[in-house]
Structure formats: C-alpha cells, structure tokens
C-alpha positions as CSV (number, residue, x, y, z in Angstrom):
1,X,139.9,26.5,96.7
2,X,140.9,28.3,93.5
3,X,143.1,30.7,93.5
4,X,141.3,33.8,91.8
5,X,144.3,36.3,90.1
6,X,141.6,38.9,88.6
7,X,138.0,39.6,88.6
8,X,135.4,42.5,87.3
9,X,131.9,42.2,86.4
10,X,133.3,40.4,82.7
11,X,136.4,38.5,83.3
12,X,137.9,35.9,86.1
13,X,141.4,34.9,85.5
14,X,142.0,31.9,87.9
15,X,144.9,29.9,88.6
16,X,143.4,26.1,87.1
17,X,145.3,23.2,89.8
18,X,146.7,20.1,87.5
19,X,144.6,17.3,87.0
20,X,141.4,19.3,87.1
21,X,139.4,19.2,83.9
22,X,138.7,22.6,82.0
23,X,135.1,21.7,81.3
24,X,133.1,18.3,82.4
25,X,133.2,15.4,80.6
26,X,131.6,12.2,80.7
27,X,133.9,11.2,83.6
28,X,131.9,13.5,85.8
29,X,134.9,14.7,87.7
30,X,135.3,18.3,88.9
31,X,136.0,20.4,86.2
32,X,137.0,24.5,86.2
33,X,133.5,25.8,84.4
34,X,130.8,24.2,87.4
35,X,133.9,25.0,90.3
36,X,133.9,28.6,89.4
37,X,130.1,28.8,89.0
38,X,129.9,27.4,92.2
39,X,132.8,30.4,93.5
40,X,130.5,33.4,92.1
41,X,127.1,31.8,93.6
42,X,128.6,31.7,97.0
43,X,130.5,34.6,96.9
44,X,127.9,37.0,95.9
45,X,125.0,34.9,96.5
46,X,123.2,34.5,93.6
47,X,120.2,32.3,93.2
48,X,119.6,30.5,90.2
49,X,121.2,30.0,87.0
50,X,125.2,31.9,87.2
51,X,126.8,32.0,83.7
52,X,130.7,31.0,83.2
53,X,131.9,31.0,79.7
54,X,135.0,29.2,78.3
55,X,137.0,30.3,75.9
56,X,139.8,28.4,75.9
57,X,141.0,25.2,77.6
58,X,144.0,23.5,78.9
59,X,144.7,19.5,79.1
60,X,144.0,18.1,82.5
61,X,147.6,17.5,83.3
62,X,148.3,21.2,82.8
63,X,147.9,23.9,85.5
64,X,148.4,27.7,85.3
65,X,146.4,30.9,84.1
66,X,142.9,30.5,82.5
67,X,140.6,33.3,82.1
68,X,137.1,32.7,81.6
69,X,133.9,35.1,80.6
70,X,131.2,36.5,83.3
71,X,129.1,37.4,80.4
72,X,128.0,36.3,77.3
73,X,129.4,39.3,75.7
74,X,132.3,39.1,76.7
75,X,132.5,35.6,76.1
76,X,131.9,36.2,72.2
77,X,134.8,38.8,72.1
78,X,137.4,37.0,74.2
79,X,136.5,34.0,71.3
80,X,137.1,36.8,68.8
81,X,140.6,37.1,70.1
82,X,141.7,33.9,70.3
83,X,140.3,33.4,66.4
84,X,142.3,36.5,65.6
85,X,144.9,35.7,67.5
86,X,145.1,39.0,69.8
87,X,144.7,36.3,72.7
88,X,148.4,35.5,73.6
89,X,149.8,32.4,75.2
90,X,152.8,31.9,77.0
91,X,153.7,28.4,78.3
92,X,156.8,27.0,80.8
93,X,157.6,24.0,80.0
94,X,160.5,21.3,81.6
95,X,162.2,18.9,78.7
96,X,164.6,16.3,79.0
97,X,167.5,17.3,77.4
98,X,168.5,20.7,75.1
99,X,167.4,21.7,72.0
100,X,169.7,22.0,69.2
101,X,169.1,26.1,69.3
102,X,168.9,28.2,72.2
103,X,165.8,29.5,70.7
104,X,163.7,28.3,67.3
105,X,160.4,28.2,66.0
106,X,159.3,24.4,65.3
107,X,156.4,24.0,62.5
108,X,154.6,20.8,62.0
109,X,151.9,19.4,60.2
110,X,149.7,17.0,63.5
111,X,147.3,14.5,63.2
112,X,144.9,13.7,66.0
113,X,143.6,10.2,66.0
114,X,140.0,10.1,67.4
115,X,140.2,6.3,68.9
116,X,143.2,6.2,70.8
117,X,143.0,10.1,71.1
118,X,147.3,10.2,70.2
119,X,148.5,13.1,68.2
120,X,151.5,12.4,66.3
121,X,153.6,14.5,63.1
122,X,152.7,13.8,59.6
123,X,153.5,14.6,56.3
124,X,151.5,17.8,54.9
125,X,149.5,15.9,52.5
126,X,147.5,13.7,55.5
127,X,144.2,14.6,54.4
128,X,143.4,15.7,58.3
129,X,147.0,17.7,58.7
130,X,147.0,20.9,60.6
131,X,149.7,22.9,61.1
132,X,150.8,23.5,64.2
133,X,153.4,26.3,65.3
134,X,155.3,27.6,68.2
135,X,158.1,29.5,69.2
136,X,160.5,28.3,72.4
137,X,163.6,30.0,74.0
138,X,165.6,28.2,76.7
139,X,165.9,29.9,79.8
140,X,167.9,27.6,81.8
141,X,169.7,24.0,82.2
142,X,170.2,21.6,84.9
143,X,170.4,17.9,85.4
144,X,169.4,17.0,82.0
145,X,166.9,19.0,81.9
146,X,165.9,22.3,79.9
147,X,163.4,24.9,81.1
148,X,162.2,26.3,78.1
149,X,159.3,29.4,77.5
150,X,156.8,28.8,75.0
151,X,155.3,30.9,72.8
152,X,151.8,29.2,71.1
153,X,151.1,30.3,67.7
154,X,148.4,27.8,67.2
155,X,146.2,25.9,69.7
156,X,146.0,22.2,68.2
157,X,145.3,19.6,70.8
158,X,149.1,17.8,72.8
159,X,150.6,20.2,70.4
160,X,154.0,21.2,72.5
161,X,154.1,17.9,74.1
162,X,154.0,16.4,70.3
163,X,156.4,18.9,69.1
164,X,158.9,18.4,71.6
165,X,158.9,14.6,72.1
166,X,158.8,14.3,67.8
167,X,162.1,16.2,68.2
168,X,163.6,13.6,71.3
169,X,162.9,16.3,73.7
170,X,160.0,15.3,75.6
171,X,158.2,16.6,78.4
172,X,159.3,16.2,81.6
173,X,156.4,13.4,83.1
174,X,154.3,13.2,79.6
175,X,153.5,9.9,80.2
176,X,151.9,9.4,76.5
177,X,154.7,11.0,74.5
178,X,157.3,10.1,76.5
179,X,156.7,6.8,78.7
180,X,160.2,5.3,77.8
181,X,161.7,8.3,79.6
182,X,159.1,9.4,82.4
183,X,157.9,7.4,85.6
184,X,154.6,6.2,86.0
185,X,152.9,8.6,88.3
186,X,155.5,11.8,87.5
187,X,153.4,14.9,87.0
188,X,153.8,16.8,83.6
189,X,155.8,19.6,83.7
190,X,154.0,21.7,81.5
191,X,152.2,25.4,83.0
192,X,150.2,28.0,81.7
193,X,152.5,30.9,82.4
194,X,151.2,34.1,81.2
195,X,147.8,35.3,79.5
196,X,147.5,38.6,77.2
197,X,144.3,39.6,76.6
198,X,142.4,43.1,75.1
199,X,139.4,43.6,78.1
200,X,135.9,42.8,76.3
201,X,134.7,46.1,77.5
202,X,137.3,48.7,78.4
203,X,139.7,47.8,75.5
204,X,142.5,47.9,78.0
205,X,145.8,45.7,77.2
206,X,145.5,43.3,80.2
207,X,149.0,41.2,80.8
208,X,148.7,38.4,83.7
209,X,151.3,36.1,85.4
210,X,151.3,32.9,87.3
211,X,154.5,30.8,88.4
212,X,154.7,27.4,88.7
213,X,154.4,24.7,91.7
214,X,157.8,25.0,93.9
215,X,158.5,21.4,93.6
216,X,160.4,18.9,91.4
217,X,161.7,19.3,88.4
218,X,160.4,23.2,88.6
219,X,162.4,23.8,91.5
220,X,165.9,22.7,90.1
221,X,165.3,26.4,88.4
C-alpha cells in the first residue's frame, strides 16, 4: 500500500518504496504512475480513464517523497518549476567515509553512456558533458560512515551516486559505483528527503518531509 503524505484535487505527494519503478518500462514491473492510478480509481471510484502525471522521477533503488499531478494543468506548471528550478530537492544520503569539508558544493561535468547505461566524470569538452551540481552538509558520523543532506542543483541521471563515488565516497550499497566497497544484495542508501514546491493553483509555498527506513545503515543515526 502507498503511503499517501498529501492530496487535493491537483497534487498527491506519496511516499515511493525502493525498488519500485517511477514509471513502467519494458520490464513490466509495478511502477509508481499505474499504482497510484489504480489508488484514486478505487478510492473514489472512478470508471474509465484516471490521469496521473509525472513530473519528476527517482532511480528504482531510491525511496522517499514524490509528488505527482491529478491534472494536466497542474502537471504543466509543476514541469514549469522544476525547468525554473522553484521545484526544490533535498536528498539523505549514507557514504562510506567523510568528506574532506564538513559541507561543499561539488561541480562536475557527467557523461551518461547509453549501452551500458554507466555515468561517469569527464572533462568539459566531452561533446555530451553536462554539468552537474549539488550542494552536501554532513550531519553525522559513525562507523565509517557519513550521513550527509543533499541539496540537488541539477537533475542529471546517478548524479549524487557519481559525484560521490568520483570523489572515494561512495554510496552506502551502490552496487554500480561502488561494488568493491558494497555487498551484493545491500540496499542503497540514498532517500528522497524533502520536496518544496509552489501549489499549481493556490500559489501556496508547500514544504513536505519524509524520513527514512529505521534500519541499517540509517539507523546507526
């Protein structure tokens, strides 16, 4: 069942459970878009047809807060946000080790290559570089590990898991950026932690919240 944190006749912000897919794919596994279509047909029994829109996604390891649009309208506007950047994204994240800084802002240029769908740090001049930018502050340490907050300036695909394991920091259970340091099988320990959105119709600053799992590594914290 999903957990549902908010919901009016133009947004849902749901809690999305790891290793559920943000929209379907070929793989024909349950995904976030049909789930919640089927939540609003059963819950206000509605024949027919029920739009969901996505407007933005997490990777299927990732849990935590998602919002998605009950309208088309509001659908176009929550788009206009994240495009303008008035759609903020705040990310928890567990690393092996500590950063060098207590806080920072890492930049990168990131290359996404297609066939083996790996992301890795190149030079500016790679004719398909994007930058890629976020900010980070530790908030505690134990074990070897860091619990950092993450503030995402730009939404390029694996970006903090990139930017993190590029620096010897990687992810706590990335098995793809981090298999000589992970376990086969460990979950990654990266969570949507907090949304900030302007509401499509009312204009209203909307701020919304959602902690991670209680269990290992999150629970050393």
């Amino acid at each position: 069942m999903i957990k549902v944190i908010f919901e009016d006749n133009h947004l849902l912000v749901v809690e999305k459970p790891v290793n559920i897919l943000s929209q379907g794919d070929d793989t024909n596994d349950k995904d976030m878009v049909n789930l919640l279509k089927q939540y609003v047909k059963e819950k206000y029994n509605k024949p027919g047809n029920v739009y969901i829109g996505l407007v933005h996604r997490l990777d299927r390891p990732v849990g935590g807060i998602m919002v998605f649009a009950k309208t088309s309208k509001a659908a176009s506007r929550l788009s206009d946000q994240v495009r303008t950047k008035t759609f903020k994204k705040t990310y928890r994240a567990v690393i092996h080790g500590d950063m060098n800084k207590k806080e920072d802002t890492l930049k990168d240029y990131l290359y996404k290559n297609k066939k083996t769908n790996m992301v890795s740090v190149v030079n500016k001049d790679h004719k398909e570089a994007k930058n890629a930018e976020l900010s980070y502050k530790t908030l505690d340490r134990r074990d070897g590990f860091s619990l950092v907050e993450i503030d995402l300036k730009t939404g390029r695909p694996h970006q903090i898991r990139v930017q993190f394991a590029s620096r010897k920091h990687p992810l706590f259970g990335d098995q793809r950026y981090g298999q000589n340091v992970n376990k086969v099988g460990q979950q990654i320990a990266l969570w949507s932690y907090k949304l900030e959105i302007i509401h499509p119709t009312t204009k209203e600053k909307m701020e919304f919240t959602c902690e991670p799992p209680k269990e290992y590594p999150w629970n050393l914290f």
